[in-house]
C-alpha positions as CSV (number, residue, x, y, z in Angstrom):
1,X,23.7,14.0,3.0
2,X,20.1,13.0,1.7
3,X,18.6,9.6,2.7
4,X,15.9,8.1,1.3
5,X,14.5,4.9,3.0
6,X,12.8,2.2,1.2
7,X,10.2,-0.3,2.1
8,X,7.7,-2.9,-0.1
9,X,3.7,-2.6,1.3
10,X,3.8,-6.3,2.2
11,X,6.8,-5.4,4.6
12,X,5.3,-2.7,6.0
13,X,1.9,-4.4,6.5
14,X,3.5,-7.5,8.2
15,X,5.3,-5.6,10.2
16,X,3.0,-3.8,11.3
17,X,1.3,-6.8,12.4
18,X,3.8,-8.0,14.2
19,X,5.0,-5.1,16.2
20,X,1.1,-5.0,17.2
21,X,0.8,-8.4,18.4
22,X,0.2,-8.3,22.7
23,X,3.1,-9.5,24.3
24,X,2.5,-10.9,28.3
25,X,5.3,-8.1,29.5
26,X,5.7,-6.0,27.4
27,X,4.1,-2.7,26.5
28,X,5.4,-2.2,23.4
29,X,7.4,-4.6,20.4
30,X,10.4,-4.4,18.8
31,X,12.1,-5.8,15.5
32,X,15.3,-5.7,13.4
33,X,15.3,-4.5,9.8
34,X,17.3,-6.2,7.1
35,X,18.4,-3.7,4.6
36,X,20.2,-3.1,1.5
37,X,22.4,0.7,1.3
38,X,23.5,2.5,-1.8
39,X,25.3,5.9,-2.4
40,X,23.1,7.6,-5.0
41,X,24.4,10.6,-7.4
42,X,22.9,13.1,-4.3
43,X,23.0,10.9,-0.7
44,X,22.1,7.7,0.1
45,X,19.5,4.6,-0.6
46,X,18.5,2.1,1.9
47,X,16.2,-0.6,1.1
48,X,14.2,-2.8,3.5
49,X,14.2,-6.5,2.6
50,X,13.9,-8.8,5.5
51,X,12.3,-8.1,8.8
52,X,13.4,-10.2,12.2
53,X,11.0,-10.0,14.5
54,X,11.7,-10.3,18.4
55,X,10.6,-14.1,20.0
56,X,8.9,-13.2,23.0
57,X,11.7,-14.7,25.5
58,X,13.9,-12.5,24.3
59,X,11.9,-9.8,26.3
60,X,13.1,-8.6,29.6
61,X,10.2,-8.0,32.2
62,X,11.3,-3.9,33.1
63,X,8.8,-1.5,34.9
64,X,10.3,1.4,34.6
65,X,10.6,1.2,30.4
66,X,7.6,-0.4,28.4
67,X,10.1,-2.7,26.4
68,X,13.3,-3.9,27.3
69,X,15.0,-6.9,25.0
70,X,18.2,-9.2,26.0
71,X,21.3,-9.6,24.4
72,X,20.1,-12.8,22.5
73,X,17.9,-10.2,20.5
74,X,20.8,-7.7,19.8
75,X,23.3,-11.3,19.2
76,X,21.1,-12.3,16.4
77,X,20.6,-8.8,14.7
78,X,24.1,-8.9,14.7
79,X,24.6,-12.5,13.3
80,X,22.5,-11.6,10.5
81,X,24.6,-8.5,9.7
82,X,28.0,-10.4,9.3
83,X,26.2,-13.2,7.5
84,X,24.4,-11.8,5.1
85,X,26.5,-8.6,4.8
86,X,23.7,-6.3,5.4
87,X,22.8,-2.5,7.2
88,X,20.7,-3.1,10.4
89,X,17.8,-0.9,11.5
90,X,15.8,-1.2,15.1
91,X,12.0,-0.4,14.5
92,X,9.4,-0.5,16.8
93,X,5.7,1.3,16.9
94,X,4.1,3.9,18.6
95,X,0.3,3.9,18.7
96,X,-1.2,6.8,17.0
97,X,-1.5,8.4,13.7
98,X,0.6,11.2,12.3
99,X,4.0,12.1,12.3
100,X,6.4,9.8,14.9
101,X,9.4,10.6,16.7
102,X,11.8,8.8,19.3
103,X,11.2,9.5,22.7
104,X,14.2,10.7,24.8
105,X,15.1,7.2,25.9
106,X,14.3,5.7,22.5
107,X,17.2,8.8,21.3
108,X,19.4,7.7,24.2
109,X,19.5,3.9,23.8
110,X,19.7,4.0,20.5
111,X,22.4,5.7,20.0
112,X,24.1,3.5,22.4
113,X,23.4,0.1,20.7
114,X,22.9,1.4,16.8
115,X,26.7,1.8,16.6
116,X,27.5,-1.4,18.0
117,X,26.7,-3.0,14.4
118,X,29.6,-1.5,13.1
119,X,31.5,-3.9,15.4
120,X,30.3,-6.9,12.6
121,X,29.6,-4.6,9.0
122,X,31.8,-1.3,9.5
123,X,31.7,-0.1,6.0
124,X,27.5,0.3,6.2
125,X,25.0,2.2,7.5
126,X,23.0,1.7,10.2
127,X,20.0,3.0,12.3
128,X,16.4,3.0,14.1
129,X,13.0,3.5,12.8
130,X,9.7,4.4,14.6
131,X,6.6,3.8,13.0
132,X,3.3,5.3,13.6
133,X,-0.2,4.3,13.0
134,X,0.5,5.6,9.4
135,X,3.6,7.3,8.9
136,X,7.4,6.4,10.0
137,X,10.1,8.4,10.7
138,X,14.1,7.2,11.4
139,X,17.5,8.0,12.2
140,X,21.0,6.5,9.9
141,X,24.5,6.3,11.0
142,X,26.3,6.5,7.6
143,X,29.7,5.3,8.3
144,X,31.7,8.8,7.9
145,X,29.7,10.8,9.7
146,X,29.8,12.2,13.1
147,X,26.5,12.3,14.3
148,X,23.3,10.1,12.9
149,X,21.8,11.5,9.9
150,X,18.0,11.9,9.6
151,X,15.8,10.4,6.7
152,X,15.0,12.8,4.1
153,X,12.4,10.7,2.5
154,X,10.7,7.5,3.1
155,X,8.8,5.9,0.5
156,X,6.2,2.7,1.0
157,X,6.7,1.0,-2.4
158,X,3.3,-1.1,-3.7
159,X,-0.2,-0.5,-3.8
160,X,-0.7,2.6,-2.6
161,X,2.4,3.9,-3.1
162,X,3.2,6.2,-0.1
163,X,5.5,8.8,0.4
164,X,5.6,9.2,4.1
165,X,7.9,12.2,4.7
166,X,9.8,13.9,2.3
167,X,11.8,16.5,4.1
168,X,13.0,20.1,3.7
169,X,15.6,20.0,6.6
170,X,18.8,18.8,6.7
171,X,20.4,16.5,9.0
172,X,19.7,15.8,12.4
């Protein structure tokens, strides 16, 4: 299945921005992604609208990871899926420029709590993004499927428009 993820510049940007800010704790930032899915005639369509970004109490002080978020976060990620009947995606940055990519434990974790939004909006898809300095990369769980699919394209929507992968492999 091809997936093409979709996100306006002024999301992007103030994300960005957000997922930048220094934190007392924490090494890194994390968010939630609001999004709209559609099947298309060849895969699927999601389509950032909202971001929810992480209140700094709901970071857990962790040494051995660089962030750690409660189960307030994960409750209102959640909240806003069965209310607004929408797909959730996890984001968070890592600091350089070119192609990113989940760590191990970013791989691991997610696919532990990604799933768990099927518990409020089964019928939709849901996943984790990492973005880079410049570029982004993520992971969907397309209800249906066994295993979480990788993005085939992700497109940046405003001025510049940016097409930041556009991929000739098939699923993860």
């Amino acid at each position: 299945m091809r997936i093409h993820f979709k996100i306006q510049r002024a999301l992007y940007d103030a994300i960005h921005a957000d997922l930048r800010r220094r934190h007392e704790f924490a090494e890194e930032r994390l968010g939630f992604l609001l999004c709209r899915p559609a099947l298309t005639e060849t895969g699927g369509l999601i389509v950032a609208y909202k971001f929810l970004s992480t209140p700094d109490d709901m970071y857990v002080p962790d040494g051995k990871f660089g962030c750690v978020f409660n189960s307030e976060a994960m409750r209102r990620a959640m909240q806003a899926a069965l209310s607004l009947n929408v797909s959730i995606f996890h984001v968070h940055v890592h600091e350089h420029v070119g192609e990113p990519w989940f760590s191990r434990t970013d791989l691991k974790e997610s696919a532990e709590f990604v799933p768990n939004f099927w518990n409020v909006r089964p019928a939709l898809p849901h996943g984790t993004l990492v973005f880079s300095l410049n570029r982004m990369a993520g992971l969907c769980w397309w209800p249906g499927h066994d295993h979480p699919q990788r993005f085939q394209k992700l497109s940046i929507i405003g001025s510049p428009i940016q097409i930041t992968q556009e991929a000739t492999w098939k699923a993860f």
